[in-house]
C-alpha positions, 0 to 999 in steps of 0.5 A: 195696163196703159203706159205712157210713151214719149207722146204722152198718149197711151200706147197699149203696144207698148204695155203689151211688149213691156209685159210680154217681154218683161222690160221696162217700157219707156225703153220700148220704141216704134224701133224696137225689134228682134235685132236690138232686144234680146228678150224678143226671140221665138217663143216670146213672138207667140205670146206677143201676138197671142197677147196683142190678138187678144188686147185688140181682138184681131187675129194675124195671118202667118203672113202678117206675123213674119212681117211684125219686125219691129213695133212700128209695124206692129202698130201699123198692122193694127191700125190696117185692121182698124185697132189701133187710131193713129 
């Protein structure tokens, strides 16, 4: 699943937290998080980061998924592992 972002570039994090949260995706930003997203609770941070590990084949330290506050650090965290190209 490849959703277009206001860039027009494929942004596959945005699929991903479109699925996994179940909203739409141009409403989903590098500023989305748990504070302005109700979907984003507890239990959806596992399936997001199962899901994001598994689309990107990496695996976060507890560590690192406390830090995953917004969908700007998502993507920064995944370019540090070499997953994600600016």
């Amino acid at each position: 699943m490849v959703v277009q972002m206001g860039t027009g570039m494929p942004d596959r994090v945005a699929a991903i937290f479109s699925s996994v949260l179940k909203i739409p995706p141009e409403t989903i930003t590098d500023e989305t998080s748990p504070d302005n997203t109700s979907q984003w609770d507890s239990l959806a941070v596992i399936d997001l980061v199962l899901a994001i590990e598994d689309e990107f084949q990496v695996k976060f330290t507890t560590k690192e998924i406390v830090a995953m506050r917004n969908v700007s650090l998502v993507k920064k965290m995944l370019r540090s592992k070499g997953a994600l190209h600016a």
